[in-house]
Backbone and ligand atoms as CSV (ligand in chain L), in Angstrom:
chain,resi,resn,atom,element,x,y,z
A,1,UNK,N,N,120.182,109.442,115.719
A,1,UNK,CA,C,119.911,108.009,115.618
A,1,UNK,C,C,120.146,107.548,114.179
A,2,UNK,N,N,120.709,106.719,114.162
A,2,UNK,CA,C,121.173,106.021,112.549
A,2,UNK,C,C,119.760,105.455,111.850
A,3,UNK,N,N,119.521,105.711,110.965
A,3,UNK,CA,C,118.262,105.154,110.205
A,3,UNK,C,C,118.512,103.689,109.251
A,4,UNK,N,N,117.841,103.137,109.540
A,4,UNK,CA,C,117.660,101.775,109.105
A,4,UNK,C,C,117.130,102.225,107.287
A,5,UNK,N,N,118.008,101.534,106.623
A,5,UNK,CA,C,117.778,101.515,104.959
A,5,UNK,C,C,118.060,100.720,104.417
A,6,UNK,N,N,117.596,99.880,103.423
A,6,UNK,CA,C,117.878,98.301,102.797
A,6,UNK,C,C,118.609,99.200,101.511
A,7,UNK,N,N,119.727,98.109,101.885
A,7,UNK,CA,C,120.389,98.459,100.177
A,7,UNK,C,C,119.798,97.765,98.941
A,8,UNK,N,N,119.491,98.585,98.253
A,8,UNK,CA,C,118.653,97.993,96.979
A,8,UNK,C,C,119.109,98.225,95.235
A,9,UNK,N,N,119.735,96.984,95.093
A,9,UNK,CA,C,119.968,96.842,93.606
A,9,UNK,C,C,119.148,97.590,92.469
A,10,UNK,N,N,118.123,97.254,92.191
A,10,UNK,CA,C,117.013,97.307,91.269
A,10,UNK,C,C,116.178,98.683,91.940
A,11,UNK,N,N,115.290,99.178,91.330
A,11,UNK,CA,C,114.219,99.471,91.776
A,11,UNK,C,C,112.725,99.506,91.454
A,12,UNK,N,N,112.802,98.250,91.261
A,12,UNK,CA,C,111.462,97.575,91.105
A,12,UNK,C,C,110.543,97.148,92.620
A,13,UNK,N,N,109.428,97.434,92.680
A,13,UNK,CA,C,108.521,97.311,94.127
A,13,UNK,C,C,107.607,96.028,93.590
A,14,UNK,N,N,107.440,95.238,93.493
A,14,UNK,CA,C,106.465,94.191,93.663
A,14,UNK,C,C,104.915,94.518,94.870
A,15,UNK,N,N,103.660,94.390,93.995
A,15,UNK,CA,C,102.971,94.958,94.402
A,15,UNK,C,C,102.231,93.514,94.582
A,16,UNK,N,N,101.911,93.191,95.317
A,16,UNK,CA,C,101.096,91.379,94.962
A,16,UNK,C,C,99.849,91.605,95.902
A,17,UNK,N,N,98.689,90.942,95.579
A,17,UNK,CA,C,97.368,90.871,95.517
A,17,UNK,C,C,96.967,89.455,95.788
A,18,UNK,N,N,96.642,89.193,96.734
A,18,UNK,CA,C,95.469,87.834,96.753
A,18,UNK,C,C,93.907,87.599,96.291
A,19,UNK,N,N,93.752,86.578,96.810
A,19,UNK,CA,C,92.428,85.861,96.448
A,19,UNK,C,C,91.185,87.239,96.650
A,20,UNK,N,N,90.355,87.239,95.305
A,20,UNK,CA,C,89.261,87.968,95.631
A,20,UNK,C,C,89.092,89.367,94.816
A,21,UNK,N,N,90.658,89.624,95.284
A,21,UNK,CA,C,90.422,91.024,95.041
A,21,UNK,C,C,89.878,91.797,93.462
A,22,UNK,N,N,90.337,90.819,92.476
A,22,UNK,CA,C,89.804,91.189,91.319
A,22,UNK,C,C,88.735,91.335,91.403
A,23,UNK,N,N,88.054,91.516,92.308
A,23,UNK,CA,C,86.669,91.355,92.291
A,23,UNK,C,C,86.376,92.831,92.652
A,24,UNK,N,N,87.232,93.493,92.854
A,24,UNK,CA,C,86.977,95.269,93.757
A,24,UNK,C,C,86.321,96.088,92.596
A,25,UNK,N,N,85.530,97.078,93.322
A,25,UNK,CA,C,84.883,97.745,92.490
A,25,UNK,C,C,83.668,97.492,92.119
A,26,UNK,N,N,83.395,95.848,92.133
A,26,UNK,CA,C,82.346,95.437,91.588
A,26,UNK,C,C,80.885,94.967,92.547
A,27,UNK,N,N,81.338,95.119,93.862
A,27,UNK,CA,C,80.613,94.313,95.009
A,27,UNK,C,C,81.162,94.706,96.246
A,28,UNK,N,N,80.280,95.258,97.372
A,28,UNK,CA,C,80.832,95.359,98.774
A,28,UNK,C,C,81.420,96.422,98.927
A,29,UNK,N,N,81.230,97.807,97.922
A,29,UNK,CA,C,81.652,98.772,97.981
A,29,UNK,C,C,81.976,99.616,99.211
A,30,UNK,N,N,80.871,99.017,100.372
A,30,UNK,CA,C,81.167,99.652,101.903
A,30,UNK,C,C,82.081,99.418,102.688
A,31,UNK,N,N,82.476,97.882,102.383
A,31,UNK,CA,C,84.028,97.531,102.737
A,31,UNK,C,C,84.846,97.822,102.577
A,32,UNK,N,N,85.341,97.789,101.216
A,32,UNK,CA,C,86.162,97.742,100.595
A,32,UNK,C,C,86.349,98.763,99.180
A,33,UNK,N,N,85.443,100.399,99.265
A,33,UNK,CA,C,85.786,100.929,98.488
A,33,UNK,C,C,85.021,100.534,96.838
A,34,UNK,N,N,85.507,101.859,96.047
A,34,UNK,CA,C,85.210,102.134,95.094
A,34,UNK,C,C,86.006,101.675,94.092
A,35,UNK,N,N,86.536,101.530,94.092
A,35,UNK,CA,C,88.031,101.805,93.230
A,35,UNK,C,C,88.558,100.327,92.828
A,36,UNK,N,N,88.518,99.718,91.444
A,36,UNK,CA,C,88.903,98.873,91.200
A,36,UNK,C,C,90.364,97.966,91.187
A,37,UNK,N,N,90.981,97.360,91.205
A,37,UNK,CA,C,92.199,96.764,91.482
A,37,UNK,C,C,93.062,97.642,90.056
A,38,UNK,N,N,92.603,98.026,88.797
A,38,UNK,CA,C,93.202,98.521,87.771
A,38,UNK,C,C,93.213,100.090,88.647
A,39,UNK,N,N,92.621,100.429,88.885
A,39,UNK,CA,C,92.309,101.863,89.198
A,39,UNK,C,C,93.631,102.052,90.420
A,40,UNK,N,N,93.883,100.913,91.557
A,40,UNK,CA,C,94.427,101.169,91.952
A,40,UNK,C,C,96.100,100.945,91.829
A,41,UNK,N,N,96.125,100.006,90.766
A,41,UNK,CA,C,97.832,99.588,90.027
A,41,UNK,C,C,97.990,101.222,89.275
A,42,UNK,N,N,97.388,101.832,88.934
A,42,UNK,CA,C,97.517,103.185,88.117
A,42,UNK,C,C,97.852,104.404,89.102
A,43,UNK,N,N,97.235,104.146,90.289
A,43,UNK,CA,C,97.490,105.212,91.036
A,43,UNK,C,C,98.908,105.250,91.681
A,44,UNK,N,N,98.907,103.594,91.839
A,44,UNK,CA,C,100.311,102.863,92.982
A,44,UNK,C,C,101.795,103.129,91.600
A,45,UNK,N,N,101.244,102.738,90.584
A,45,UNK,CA,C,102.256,102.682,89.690
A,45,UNK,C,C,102.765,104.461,89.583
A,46,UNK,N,N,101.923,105.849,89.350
A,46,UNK,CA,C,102.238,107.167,89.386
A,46,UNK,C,C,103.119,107.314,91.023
A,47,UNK,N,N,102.692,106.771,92.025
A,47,UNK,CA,C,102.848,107.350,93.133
A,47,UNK,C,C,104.482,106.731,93.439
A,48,UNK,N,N,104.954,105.878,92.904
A,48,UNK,CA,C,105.883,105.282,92.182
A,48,UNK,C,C,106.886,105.695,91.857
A,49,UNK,N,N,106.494,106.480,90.662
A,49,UNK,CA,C,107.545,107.009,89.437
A,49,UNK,C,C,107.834,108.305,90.350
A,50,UNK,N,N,107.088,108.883,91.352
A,50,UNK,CA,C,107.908,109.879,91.568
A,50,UNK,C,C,108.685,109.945,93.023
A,51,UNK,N,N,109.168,108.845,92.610
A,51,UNK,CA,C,110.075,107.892,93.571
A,51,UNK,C,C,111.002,107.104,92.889
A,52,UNK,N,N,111.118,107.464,91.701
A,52,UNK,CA,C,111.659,107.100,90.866
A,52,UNK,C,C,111.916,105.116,90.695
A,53,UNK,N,N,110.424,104.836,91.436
A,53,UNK,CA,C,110.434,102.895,91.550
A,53,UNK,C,C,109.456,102.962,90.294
A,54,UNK,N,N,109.735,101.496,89.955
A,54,UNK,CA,C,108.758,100.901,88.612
A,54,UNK,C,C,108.016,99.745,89.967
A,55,UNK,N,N,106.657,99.531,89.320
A,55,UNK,CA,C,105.674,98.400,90.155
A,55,UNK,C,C,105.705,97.396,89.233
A,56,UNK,N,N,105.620,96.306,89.721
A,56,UNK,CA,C,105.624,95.045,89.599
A,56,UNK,C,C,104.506,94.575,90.217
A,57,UNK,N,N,102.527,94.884,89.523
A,57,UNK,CA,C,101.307,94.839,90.275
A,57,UNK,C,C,100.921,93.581,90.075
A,58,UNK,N,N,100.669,92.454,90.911
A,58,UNK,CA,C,100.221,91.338,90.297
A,58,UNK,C,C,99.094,91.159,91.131
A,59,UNK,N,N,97.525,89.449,90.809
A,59,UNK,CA,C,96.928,89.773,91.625
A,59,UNK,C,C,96.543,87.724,91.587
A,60,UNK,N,N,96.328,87.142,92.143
A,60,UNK,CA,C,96.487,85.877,92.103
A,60,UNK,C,C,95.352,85.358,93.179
A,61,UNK,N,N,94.718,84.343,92.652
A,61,UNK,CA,C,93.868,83.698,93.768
A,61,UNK,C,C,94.280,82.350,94.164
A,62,UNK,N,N,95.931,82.044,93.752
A,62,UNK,CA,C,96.578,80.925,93.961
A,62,UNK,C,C,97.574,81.125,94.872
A,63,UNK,N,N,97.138,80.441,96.096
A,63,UNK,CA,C,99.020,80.455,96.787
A,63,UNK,C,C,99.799,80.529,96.656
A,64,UNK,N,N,100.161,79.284,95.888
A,64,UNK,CA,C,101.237,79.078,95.259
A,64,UNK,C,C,102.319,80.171,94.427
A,65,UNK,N,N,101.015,80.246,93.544
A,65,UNK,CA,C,101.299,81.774,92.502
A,65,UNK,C,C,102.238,82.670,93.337
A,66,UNK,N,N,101.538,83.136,94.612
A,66,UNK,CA,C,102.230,84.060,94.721
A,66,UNK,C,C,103.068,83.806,95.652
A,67,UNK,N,N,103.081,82.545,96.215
A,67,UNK,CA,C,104.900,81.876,96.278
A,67,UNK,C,C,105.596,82.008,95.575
A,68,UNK,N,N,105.095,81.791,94.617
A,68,UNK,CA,C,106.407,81.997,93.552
A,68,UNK,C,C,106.862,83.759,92.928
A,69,UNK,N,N,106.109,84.125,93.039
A,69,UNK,CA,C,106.210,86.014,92.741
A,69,UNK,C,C,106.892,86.735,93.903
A,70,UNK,N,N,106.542,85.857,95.393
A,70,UNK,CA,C,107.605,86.564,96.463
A,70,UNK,C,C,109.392,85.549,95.951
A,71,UNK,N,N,109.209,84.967,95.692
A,71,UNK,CA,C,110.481,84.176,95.341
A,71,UNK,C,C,110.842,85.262,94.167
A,72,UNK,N,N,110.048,85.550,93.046
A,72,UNK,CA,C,110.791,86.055,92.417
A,72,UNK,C,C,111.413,87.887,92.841
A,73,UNK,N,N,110.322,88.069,93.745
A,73,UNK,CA,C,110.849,89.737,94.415
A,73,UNK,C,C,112.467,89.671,94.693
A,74,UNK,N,N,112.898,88.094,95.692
A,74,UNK,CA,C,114.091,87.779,95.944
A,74,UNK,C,C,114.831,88.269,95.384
A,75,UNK,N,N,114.989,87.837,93.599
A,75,UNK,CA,C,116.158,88.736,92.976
A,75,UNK,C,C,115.672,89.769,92.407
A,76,UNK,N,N,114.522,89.877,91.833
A,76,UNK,CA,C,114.341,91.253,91.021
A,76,UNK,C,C,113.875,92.398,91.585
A,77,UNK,N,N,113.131,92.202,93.000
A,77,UNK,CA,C,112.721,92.959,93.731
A,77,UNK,C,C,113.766,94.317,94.629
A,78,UNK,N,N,113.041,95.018,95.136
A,78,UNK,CA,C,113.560,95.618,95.963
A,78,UNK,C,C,112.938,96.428,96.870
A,79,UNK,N,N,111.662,95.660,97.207
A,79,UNK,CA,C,110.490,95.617,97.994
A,79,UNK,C,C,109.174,95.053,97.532
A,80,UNK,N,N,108.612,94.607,98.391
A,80,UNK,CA,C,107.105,93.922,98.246
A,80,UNK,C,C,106.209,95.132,99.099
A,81,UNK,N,N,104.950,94.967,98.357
A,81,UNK,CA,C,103.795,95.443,99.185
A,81,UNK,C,C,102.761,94.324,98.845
A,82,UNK,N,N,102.559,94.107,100.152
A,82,UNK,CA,C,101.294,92.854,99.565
A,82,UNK,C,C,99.908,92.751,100.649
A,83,UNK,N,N,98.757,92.715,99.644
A,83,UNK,CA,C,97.820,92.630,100.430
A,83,UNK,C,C,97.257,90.811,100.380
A,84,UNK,N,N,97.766,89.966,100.975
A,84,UNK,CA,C,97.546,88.906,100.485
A,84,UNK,C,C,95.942,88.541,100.740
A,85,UNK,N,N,94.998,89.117,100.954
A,85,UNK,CA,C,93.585,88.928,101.030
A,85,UNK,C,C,93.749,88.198,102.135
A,86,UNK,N,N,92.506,86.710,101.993
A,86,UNK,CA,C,92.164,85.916,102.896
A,86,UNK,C,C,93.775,85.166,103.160
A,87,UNK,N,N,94.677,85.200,102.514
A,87,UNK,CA,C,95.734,84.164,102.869
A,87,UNK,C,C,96.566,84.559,104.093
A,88,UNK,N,N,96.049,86.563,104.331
A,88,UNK,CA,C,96.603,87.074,105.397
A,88,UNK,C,C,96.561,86.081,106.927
A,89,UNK,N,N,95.328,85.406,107.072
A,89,UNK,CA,C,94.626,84.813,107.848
A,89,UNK,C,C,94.668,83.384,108.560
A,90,UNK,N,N,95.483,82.672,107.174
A,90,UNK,CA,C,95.833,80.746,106.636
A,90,UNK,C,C,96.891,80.609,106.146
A,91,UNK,N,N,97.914,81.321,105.786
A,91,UNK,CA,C,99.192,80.899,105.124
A,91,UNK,C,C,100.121,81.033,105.391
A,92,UNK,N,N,100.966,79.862,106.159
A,92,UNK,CA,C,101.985,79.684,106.617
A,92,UNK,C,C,102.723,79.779,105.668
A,93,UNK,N,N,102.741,79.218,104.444
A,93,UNK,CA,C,103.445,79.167,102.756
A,93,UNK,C,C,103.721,80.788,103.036
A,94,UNK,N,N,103.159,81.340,102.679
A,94,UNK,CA,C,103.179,82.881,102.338
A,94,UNK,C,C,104.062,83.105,103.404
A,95,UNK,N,N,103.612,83.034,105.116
A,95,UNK,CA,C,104.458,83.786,105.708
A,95,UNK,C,C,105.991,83.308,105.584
A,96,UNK,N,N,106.515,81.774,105.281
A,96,UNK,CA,C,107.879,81.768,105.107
A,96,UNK,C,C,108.586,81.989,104.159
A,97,UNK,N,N,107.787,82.503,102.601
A,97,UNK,CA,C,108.381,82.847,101.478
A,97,UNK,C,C,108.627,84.046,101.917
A,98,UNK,N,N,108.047,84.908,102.731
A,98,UNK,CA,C,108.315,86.566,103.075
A,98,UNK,C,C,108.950,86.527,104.197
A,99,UNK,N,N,109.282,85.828,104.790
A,99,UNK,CA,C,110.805,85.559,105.704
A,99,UNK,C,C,111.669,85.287,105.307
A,100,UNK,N,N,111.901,85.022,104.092
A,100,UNK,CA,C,112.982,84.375,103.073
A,100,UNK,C,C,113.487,85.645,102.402
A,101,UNK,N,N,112.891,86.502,102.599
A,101,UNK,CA,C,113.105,87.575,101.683
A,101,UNK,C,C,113.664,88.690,102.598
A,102,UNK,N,N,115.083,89.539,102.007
A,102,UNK,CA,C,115.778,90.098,102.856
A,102,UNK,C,C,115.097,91.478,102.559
A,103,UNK,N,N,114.141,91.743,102.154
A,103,UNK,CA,C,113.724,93.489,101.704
A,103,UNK,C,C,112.666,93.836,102.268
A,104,UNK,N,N,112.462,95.417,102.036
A,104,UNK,CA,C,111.470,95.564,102.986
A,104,UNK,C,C,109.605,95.233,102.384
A,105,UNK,N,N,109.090,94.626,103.260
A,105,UNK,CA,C,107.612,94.037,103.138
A,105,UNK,C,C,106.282,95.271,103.789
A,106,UNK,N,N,105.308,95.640,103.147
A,106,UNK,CA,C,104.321,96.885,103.667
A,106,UNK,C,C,103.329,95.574,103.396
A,107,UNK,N,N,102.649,95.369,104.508
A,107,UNK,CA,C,101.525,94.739,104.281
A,107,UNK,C,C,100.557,95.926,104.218
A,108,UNK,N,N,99.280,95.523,103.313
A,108,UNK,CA,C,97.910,96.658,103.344
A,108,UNK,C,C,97.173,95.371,103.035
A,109,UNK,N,N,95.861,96.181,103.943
A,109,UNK,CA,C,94.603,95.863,103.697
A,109,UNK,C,C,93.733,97.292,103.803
A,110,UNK,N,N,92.566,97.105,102.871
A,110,UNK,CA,C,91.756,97.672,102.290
A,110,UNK,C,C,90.839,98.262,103.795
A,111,UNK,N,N,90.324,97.274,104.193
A,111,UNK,CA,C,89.931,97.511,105.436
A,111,UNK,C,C,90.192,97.190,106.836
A,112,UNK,N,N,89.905,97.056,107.603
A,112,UNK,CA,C,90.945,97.113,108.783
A,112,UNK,C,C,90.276,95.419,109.209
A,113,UNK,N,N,91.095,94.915,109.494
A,113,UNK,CA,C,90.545,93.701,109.679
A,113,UNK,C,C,90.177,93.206,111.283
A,114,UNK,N,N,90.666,94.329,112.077
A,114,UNK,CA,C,90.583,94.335,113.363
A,114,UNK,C,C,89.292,94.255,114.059
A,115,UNK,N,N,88.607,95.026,112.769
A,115,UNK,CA,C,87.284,95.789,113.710
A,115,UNK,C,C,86.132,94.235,112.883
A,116,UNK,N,N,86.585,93.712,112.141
A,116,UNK,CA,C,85.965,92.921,111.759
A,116,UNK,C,C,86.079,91.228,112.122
A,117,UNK,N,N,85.635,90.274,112.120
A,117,UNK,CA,C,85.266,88.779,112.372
A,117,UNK,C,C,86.563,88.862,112.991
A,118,UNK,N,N,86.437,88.006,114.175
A,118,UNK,CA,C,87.448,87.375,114.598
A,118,UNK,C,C,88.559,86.434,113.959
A,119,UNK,N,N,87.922,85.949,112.831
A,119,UNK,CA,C,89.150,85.317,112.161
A,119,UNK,C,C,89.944,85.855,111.218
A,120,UNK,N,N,89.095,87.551,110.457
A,120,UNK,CA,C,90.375,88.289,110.534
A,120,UNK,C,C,91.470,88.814,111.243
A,121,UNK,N,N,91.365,88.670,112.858
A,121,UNK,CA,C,92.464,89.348,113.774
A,121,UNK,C,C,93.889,89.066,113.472
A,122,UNK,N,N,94.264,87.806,113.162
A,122,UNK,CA,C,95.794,87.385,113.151
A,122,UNK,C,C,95.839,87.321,111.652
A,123,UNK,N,N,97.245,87.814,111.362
A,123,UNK,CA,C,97.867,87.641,109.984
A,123,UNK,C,C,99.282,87.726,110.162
A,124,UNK,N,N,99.657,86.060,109.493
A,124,UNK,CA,C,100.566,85.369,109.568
A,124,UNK,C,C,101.850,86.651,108.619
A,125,UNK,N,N,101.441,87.472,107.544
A,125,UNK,CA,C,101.948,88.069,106.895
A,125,UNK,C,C,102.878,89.540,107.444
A,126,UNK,N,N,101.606,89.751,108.595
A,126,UNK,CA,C,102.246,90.958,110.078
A,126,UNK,C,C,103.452,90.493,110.707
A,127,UNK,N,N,103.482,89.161,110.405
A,127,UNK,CA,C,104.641,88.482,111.198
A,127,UNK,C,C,105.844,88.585,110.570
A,128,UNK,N,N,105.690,88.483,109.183
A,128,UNK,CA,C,107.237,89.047,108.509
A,128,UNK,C,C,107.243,90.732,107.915
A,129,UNK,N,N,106.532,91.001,108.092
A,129,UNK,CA,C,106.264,92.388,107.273
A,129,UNK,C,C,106.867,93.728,108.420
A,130,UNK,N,N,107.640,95.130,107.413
A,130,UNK,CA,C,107.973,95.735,108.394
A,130,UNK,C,C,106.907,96.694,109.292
A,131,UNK,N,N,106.235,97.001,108.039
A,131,UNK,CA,C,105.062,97.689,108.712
A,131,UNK,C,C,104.138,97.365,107.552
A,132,UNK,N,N,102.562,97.588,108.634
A,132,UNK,CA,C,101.364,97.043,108.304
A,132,UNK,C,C,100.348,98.687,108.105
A,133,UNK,N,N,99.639,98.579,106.885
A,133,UNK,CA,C,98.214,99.682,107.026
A,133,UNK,C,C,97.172,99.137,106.582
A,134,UNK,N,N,96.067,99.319,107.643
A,134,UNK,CA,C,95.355,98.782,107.524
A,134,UNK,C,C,93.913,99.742,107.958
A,135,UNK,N,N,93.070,99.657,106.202
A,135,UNK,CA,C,91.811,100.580,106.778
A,135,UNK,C,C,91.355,101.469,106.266
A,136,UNK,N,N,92.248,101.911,105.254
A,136,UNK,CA,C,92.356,103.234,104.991
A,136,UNK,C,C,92.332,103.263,103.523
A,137,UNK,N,N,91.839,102.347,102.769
A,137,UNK,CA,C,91.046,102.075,101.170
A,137,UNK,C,C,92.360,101.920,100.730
A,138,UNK,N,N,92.198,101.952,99.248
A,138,UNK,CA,C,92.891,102.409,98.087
A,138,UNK,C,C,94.461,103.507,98.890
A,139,UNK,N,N,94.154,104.256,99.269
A,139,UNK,CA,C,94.969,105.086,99.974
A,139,UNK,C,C,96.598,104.250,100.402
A,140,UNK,N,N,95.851,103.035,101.277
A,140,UNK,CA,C,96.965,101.990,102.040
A,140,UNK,C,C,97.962,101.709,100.866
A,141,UNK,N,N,97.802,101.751,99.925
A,141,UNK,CA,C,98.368,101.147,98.797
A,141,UNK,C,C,99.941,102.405,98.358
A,142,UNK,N,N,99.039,103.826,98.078
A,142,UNK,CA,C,100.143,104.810,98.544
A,142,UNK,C,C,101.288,105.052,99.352
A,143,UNK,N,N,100.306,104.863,100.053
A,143,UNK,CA,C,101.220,105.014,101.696
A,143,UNK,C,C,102.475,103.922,101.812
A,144,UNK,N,N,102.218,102.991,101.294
A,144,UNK,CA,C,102.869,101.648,101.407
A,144,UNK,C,C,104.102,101.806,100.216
A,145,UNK,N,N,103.813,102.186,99.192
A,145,UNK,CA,C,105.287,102.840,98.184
A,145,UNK,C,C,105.309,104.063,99.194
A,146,UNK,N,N,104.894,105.127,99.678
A,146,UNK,CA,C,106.155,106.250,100.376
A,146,UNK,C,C,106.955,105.088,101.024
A,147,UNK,N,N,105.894,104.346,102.191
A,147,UNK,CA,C,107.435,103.893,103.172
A,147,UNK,C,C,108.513,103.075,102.256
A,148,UNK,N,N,107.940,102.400,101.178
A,148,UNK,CA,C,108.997,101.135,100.776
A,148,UNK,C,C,110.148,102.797,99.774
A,149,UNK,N,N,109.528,103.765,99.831
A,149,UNK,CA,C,110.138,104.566,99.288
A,149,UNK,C,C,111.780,105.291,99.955
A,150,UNK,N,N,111.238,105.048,101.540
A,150,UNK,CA,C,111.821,105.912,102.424
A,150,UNK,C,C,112.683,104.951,103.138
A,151,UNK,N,N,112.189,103.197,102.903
A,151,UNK,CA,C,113.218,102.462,103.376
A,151,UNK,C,C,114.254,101.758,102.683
A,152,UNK,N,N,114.303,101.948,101.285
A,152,UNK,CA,C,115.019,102.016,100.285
A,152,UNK,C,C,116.257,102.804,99.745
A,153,UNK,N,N,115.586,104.428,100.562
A,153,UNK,CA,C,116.464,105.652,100.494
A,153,UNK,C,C,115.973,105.786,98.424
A,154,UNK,N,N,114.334,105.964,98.299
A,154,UNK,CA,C,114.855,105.666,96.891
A,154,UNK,C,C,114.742,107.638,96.188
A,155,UNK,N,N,115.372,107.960,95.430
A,155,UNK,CA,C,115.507,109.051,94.718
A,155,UNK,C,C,116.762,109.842,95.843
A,156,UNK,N,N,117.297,109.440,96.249
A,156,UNK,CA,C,118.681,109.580,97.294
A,156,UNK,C,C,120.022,108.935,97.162
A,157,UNK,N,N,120.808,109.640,97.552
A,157,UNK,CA,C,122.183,109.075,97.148
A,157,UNK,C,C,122.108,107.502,97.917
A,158,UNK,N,N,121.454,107.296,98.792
A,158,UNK,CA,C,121.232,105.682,98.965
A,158,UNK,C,C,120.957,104.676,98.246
A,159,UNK,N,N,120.342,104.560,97.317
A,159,UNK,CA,C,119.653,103.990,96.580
A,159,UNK,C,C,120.581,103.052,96.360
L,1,CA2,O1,O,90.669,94.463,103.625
L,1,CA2,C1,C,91.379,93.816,102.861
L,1,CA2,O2,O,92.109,94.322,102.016
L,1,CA2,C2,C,91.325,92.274,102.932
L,1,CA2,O3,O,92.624,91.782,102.633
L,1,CA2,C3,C,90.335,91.827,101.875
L,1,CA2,C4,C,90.119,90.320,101.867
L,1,CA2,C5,C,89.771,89.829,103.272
L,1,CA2,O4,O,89.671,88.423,103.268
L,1,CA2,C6,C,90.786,90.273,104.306
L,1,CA2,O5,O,90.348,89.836,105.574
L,1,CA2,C7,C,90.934,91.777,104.311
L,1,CA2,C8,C,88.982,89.943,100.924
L,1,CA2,C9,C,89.110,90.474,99.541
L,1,CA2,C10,C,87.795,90.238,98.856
L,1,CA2,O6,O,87.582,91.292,97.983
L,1,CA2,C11,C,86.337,91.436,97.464
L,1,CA2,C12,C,86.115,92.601,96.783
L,1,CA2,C13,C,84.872,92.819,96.231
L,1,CA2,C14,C,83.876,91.876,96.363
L,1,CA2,C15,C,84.119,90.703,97.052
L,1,CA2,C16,C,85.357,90.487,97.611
C-alpha cells in the first residue's frame, strides 16, 4: 500500500496552545497533569531534534493570535500540533484557518474530553486535523511530533 507523506520544505513543526493553558502546573493537577506548559515545550522541543524538526511552541489566549500563527505555519511551517484549549469547542475561525493549511495537523488534548461535560464532545479542530490524541497528559504532545514525524518522512530521504 503506498503511504501517504506531505512534502515538506522547512522543517519547522508549529506547536500552538490555547486559552488557559499557561496556567498548567499550577491548578487542577488531576486533570490536567503535573507538568507545566515550559516543561512541556522542552520535552516536545528534544523529542523533536531527534527527528531532526525545530518547534515553533507558542501559547495564546487570543483567537485571533493564533489565526494568525496557523497562517503563518502556511509558509514556514511544515506541520502544526495544536491543542487549541476551549477554542477546540467554539471556533469556527480556527477550524477554517486549519483547512487552509495544506500540512499535516495532530490535534492533542491533555485530557480526554470525551469522558468529560458534554460541551467538550465536539471539536471543530477534529474536523481539519489528521489525527487526534486525546488523554494521555503531557505524553499527547510526544506522540503528536512522532506522527507529524512519520508524515513528513522527516530524517528520511523524503523529507
Ligand atoms: O485537555 C485539554 O488539553 C483541554 O484542551 C484543556 C482545556 C479544555 O477547555 C479542553 O476542553 C480540553 C482547558 C485548559 C485549561 O487549562 C488549565 C490548566 C490549569 C488550570 C486551569 C486551567
Amino acid at each position: 500500500m503506498l503511504k501517504q507523506t506531505f512534502h515538506c520544505q522547512r522543517t519547522r513543526v508549529y506547536v500552538l496552545n490555547g486559552p488557559n493553558l499557561n496556567l498548567l502546573g499550577t491548578r487542577e493537577p488531576e486533570i490536567y497533569g503535573r507538568a507545566t506548559l515550559k516543561d512541556i515545550e522542552k520535552a516536545t522541543a528534544a523529542r523533536a531534534k531527534r527527528h531532526g524538526l525545530k518547534i515553533v511552541f507558542r501559547q495564546s489566549n487570543h483567537e485571533g493570535e493564533l489565526v494568525d500563527w496557523i497562517h503563518e505555519a502556511l509558509t514556514k511551517g511544515c506541520g502544526v500540533i495544536i491543542n487549541a484549549g476551549a477554542y477546540s469547542h467554539t471556533s469556527i475561525a480556527l477550524h477554517d484557518a486549519l483547512k487552509a493549511l495544506d500540512k499535516p495537523i495532530i490535534e492533542v488534548h491533555l485530557s480526554n474530553p470525551k469522558r468529560r461535560e458534554a460541551f467538550r464532545h465536539h471539536s471543530y479542530v477534529s474536523e481539519a486535523a489528521k489525527g487526534v490524541i486525546f488523554g494521555l497528559g503531557s505524553t499527547g504532545y510526544l506522540l503528536a511530533v512522532e506522527a507529524i514525524a512519520e508524515l513528513v518522512g522527516a530524517g528520511t530521504d523524503l523529507k
